[in-house]
MISE-374502 format. One record per residue (C-alpha): x, y, z; residue in three letters; residue number from 1. Coordinates in nm, 4 decimals, padded with zeros to 6 digits. Example, Ala and Ser with C-alpha at 12.3 -4.5 7.8 and 13.67 -1.06 7.14 Angstrom:
> u	v	w	residuo	num
> 01.2300	-00.4500	00.7800	ALA	1
> 01.3670	-00.1060	00.7140	SER	2
***
This chain:
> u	v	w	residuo	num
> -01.8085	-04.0689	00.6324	UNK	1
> -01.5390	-04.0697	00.3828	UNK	2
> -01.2313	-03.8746	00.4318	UNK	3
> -01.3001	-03.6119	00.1528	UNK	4
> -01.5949	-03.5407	00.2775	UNK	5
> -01.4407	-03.4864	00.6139	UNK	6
> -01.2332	-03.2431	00.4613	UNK	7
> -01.5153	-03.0491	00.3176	UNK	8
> -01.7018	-03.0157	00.6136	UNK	9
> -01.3954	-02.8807	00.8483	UNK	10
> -01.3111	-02.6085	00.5782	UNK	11
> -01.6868	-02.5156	00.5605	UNK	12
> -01.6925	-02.5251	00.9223	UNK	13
> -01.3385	-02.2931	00.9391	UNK	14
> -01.4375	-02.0488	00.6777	UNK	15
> -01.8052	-02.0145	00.8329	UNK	16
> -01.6507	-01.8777	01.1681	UNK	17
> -01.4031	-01.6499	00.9736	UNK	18
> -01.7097	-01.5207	00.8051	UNK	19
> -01.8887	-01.4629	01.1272	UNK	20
> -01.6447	-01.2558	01.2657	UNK	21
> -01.5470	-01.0386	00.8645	UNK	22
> -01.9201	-01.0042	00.9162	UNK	23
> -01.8876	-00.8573	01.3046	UNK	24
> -01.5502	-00.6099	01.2415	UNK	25
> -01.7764	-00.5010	00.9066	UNK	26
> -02.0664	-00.3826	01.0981	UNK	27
> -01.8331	-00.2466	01.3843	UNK	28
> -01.6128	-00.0319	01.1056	UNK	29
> -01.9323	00.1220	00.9530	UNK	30
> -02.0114	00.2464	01.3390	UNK	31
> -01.7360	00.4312	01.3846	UNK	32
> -01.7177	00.5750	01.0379	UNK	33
> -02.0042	00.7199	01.1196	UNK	34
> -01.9067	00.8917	01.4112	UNK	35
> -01.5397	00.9932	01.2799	UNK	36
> -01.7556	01.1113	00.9988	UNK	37
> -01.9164	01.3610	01.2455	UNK	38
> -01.6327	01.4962	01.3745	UNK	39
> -01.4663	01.5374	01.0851	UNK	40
> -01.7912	01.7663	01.0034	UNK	41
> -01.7394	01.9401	01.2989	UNK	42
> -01.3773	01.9951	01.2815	UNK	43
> -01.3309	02.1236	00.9204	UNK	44
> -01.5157	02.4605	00.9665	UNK	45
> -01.2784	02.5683	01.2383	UNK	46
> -00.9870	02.4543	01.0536	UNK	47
> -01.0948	02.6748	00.7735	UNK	48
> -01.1537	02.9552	00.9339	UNK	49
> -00.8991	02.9678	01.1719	UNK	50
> -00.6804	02.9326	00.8061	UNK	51
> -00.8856	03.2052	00.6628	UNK	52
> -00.7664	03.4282	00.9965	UNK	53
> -00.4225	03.3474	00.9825	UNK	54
> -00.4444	03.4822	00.6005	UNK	55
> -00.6337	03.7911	00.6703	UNK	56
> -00.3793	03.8760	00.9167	UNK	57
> -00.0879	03.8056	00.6641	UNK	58
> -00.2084	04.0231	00.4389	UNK	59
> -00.2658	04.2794	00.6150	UNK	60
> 00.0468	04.2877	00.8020	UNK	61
> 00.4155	04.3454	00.6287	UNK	62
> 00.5354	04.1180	00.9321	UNK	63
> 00.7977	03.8207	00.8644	UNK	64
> 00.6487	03.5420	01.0418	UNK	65
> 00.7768	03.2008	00.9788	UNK	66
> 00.3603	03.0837	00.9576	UNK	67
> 00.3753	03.3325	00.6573	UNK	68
> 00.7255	03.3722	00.5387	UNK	69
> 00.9052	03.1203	00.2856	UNK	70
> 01.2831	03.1481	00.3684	UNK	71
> 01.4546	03.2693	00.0642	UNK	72
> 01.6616	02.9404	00.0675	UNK	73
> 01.5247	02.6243	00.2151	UNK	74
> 01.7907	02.3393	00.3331	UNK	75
> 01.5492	02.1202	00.5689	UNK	76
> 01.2052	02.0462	00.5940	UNK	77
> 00.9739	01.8533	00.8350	UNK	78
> 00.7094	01.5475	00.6894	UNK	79
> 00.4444	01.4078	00.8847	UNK	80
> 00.3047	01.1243	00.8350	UNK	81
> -00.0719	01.0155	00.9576	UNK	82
> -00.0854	00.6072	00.9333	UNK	83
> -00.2554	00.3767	01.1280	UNK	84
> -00.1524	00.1268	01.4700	UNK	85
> -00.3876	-00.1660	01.2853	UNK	86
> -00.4104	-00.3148	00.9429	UNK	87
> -00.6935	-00.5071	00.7589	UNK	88
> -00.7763	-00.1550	00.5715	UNK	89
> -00.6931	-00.2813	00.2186	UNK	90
> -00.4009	-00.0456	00.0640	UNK	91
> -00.4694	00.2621	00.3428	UNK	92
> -00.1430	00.2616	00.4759	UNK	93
> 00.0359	00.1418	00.1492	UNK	94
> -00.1360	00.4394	-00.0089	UNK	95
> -00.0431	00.7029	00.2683	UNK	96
> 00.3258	00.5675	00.3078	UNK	97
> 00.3756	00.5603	-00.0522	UNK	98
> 00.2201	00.9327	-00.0760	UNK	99
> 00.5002	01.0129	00.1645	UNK	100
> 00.7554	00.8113	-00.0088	UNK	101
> 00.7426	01.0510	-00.3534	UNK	102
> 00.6830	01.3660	-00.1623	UNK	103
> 01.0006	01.2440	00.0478	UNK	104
> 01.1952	01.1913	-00.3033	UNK	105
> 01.0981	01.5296	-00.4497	UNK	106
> 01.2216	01.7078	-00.1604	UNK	107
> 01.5642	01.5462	-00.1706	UNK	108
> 01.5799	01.6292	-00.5587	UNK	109
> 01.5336	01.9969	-00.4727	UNK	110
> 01.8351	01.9680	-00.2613	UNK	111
> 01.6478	01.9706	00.1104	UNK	112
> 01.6990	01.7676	00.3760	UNK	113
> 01.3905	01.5775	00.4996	UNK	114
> 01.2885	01.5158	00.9200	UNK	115
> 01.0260	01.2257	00.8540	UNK	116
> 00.7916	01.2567	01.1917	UNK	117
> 00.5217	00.9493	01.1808	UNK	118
> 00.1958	00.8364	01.3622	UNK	119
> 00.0649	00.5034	01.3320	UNK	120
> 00.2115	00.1778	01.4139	UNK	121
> 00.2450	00.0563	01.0829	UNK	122
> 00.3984	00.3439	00.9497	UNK	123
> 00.6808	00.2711	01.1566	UNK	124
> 00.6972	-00.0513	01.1291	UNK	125
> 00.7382	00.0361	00.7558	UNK	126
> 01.0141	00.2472	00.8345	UNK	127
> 01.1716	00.0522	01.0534	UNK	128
> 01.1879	-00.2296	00.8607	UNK	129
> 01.3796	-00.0759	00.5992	UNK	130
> 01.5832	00.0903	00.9017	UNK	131
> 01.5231	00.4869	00.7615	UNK	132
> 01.5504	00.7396	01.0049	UNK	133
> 01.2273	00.8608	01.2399	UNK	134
> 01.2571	01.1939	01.3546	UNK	135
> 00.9777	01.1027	01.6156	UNK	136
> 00.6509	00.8709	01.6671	UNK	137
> 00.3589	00.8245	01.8282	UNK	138
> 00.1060	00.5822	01.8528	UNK	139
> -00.1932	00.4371	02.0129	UNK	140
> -00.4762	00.6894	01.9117	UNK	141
> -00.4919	00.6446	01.5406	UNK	142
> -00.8881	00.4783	01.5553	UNK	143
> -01.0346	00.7591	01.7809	UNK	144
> -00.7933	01.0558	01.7850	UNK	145
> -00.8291	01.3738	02.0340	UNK	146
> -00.7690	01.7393	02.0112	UNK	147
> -00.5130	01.6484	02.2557	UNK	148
> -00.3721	01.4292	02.0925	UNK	149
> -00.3121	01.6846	01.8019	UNK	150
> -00.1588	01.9161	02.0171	UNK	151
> 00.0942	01.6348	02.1589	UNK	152
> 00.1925	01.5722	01.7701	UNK	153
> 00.1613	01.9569	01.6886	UNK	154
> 00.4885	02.0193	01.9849	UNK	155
> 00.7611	01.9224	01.8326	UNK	156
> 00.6671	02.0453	01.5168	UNK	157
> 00.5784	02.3909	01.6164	UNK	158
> 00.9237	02.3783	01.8010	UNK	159
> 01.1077	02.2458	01.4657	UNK	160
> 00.9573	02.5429	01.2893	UNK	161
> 01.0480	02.7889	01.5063	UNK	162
> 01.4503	02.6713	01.5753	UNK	163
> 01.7095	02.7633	01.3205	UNK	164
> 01.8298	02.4984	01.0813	UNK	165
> 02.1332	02.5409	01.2007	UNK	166
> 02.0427	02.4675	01.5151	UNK	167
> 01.8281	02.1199	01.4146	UNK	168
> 01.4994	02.2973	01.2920	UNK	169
> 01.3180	02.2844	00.9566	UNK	170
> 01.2555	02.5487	00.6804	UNK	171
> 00.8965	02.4036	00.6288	UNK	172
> 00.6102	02.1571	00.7470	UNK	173
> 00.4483	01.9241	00.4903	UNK	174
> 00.1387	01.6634	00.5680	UNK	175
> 00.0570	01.3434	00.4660	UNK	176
> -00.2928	01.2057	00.5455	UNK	177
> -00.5690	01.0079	00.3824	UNK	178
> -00.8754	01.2464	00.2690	UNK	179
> -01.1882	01.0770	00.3377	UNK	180
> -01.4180	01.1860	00.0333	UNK	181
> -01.6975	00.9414	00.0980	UNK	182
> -01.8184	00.5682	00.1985	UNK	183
> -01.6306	00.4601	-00.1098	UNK	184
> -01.3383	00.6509	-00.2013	UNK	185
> -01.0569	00.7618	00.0421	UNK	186
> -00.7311	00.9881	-00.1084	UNK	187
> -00.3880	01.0077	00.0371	UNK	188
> -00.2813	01.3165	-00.0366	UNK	189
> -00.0024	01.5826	00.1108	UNK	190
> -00.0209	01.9166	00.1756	UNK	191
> 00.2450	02.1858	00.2647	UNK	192
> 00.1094	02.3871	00.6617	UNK	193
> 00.3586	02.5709	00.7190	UNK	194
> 00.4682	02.8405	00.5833	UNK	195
> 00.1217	02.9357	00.4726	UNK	196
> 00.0354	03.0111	00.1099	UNK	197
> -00.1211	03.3434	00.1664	UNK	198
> -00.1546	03.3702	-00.2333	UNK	199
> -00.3394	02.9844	-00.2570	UNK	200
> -00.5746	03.0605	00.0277	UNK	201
> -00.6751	03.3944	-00.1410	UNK	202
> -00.6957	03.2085	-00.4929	UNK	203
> -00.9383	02.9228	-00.3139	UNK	204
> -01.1327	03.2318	-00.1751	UNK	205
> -01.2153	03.4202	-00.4514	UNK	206
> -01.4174	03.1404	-00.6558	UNK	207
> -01.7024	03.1614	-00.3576	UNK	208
> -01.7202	03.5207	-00.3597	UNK	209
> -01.5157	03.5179	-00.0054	UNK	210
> -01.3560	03.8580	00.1588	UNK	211
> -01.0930	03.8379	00.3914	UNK	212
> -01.1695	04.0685	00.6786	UNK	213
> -00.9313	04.3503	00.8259	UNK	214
> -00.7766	04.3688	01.1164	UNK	215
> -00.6470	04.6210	01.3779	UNK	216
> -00.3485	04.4412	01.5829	UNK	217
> -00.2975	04.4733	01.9306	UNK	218
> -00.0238	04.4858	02.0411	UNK	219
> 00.1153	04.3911	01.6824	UNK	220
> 00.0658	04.1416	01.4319	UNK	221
> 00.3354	03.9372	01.5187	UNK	222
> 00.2437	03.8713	01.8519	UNK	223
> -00.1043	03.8063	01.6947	UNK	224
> 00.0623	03.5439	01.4914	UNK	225
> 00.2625	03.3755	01.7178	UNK	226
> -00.0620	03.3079	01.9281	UNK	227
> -00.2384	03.1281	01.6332	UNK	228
> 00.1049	02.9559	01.5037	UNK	229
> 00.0158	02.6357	01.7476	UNK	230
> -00.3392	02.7012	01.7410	UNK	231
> -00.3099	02.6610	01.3480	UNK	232
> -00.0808	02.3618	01.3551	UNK	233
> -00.2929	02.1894	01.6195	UNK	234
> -00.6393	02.1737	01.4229	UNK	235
> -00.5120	02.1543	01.0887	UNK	236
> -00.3173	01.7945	01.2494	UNK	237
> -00.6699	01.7600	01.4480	UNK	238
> -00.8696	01.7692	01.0929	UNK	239
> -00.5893	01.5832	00.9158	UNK	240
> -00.6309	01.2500	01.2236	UNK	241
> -01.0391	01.2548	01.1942	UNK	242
> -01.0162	01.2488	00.8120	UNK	243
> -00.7646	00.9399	00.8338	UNK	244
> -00.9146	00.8076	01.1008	UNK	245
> -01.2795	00.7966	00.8733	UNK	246
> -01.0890	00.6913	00.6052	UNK	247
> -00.9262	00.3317	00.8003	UNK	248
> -01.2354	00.2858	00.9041	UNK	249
> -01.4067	00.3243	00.5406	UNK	250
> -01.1540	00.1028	00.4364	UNK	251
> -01.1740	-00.1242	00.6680	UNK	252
> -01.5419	-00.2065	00.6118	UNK	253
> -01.5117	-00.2157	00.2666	UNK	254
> -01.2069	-00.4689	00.3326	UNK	255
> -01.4229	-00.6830	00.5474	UNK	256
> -01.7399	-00.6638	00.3185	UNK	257
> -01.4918	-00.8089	00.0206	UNK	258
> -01.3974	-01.0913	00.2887	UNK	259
> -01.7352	-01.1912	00.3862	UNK	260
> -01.8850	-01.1814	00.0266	UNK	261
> -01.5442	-01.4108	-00.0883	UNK	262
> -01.6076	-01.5816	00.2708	UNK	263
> -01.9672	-01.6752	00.1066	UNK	264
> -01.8535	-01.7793	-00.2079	UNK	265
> -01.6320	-02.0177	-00.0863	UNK	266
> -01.8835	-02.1947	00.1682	UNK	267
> -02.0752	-02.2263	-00.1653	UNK	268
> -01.8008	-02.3824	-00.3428	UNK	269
> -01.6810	-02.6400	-00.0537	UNK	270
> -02.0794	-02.7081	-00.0018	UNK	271
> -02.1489	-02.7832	-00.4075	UNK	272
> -01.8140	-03.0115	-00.3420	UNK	273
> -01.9479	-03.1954	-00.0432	UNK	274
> -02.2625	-03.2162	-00.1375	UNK	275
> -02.0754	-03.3956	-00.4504	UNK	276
> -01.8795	-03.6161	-00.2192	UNK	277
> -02.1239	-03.7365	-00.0124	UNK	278
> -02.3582	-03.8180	-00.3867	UNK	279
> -02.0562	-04.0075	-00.4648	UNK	280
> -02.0026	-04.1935	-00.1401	UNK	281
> -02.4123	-04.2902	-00.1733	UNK	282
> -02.3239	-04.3766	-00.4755	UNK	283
> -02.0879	-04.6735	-00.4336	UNK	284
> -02.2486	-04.7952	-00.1232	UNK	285
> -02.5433	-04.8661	-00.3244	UNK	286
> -02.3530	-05.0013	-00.5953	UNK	287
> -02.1764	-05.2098	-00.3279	UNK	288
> -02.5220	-05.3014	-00.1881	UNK	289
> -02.6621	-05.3901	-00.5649	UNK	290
> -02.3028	-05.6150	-00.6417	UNK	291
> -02.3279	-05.7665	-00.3115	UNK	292
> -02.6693	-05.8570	-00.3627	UNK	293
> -02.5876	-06.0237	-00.6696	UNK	294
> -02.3240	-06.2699	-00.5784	UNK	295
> -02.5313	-06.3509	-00.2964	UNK	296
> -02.8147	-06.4207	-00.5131	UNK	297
> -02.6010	-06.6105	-00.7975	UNK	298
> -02.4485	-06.8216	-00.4457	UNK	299
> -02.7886	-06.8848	-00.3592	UNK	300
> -02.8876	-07.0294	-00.7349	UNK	301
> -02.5523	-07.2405	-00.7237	UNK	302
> -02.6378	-07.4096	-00.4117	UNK	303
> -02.9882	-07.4834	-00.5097	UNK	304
> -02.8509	-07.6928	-00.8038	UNK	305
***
């Protein structure tokens, strides 16, 4: 065997076990897509409800409740940022971190400092690389995130929001997670928690014919709002996991899929090649065969003579 051909068949050999095991983290990605899928399902109506309560109840209420109330002049504000601890997603945590990047820039332009709080490993190793401050991290639950989870994430946050700036807390709470739209298309987009936009969440209402119900607070609204405050926090960071968490794993099938198709192309390629090789190799041994033949034939006539 000639030493091209040798060549050919270890590459073939190389790319067919890289293709066998695209072809496994494929299939395993579109499993749990599936079941992220579900929870995000199962999730999103109590995050929009429990949204829809906190609304009623600032309407209907005159109370100043930092889950309601924009401070008339805001010096600091609080982003978090949902990546994931794993790559091989295509651009899902380029698109996220990038997402947090120009909402990070457009705070600073209006003059407000910015507490950049992170989840997934690659986030801040992004970070970190470029050594930019982390107000905190976590890690480690990114593929299959928890309610509790949310709630460990949703602490210091809530706490943030509720300290003074002057005292190290934040004026307002902004979001940055990958919306998982379907099989095929995943958006990183960021939206502002806290404090609440009474006046967009009765704008998104009205289109569907909605009616925010009415209340009677006991003892009092505030203390009716400082009970949902974490409650709020929690599931909309809950929601905001699942839907990244279907989204990596969207994008990480569709990332493998592209691998094993080019994985299959190329075992095509090096095969046409060696197939070529080998013809080639046939090729001069029966030339070799045919030339040796001769002289020993035209040797044969000499001696005859």
């Amino acid at each position: 065997m000639g030493a091209q051909l040798r060549v050919y068949k270890r590459r073939i050999r190389s790319v067919t076990a890289t293709k066998k095991i695209t072809k496994a983290m494929e299939m395993i990605a579109a499993s749990r897509v599936v079941k992220a899928q579900r929870k995000v399902a199962a999730s999103t109506p109590y995050a929009t409800e429990l949204t829809r309560a906190v609304t009623a109840v600032g309407t209907g209420s005159n109370t100043k409740h930092p889950l309601t109330t924009q401070a008339e002049t805001v010096t600091r504000s609080a982003v978090l940022l949902l990546t994931s601890d794993r790559g091989l997603a295509g651009a899902f945590n380029s698109n996220a971190i990038k997402a947090a990047e120009q909402l990070t820039e457009r705070l600073e332009r209006e003059g407000k400092e910015v507490d950049v709080y992170i989840v997934g490993r690659r986030g801040v190793a992004h970070y970190n690389f470029r050594e930019r401050k982390i107000a905190e991290s976590w890690s480690g639950f990114t593929d299959e995130p928890t309610y509790a989870d949310a709630k460990k994430v949703a602490a210091p946050l809530i706490e943030a929001i509720e300290t003074e700036t002057a005292e190290g807390g934040v004026d307002e709470l902004h979001i940055v997670y990958t919306e998982f739209v379907s099989m095929m298309t995943q958006q990183a987009l960021d939206a502002r928690l806290l404090p609440l936009s009474l006046e967009e969440v009765a704008q998104e209402a009205a289109p569907k014919g909605e009616i925010l119900p009415l209340y009677d607070f006991e003892p009092s609204a505030e203390d009716v709002l400082d009970a949902l405050l974490p409650r709020y926090v929690e599931s909309r960071i809950y929601n905001a996991l699942l839907q990244s968490a279907a989204s990596k794993h969207a994008a990480t099938r569709r990332a493998m899929k592209s691998a094993t198709d080019n994985a299959g192309e190329l075992i095509e390629t090096l095969s046409r090649l060696a197939n070529a090789a080998r013809q080639a190799e046939i090729t001069q041994e029966i030339s070799e065969i045919v030339g040796g033949s001769a002289a020993l034939a035209d040797a044969t006539a000499g001696s005859d003579r």
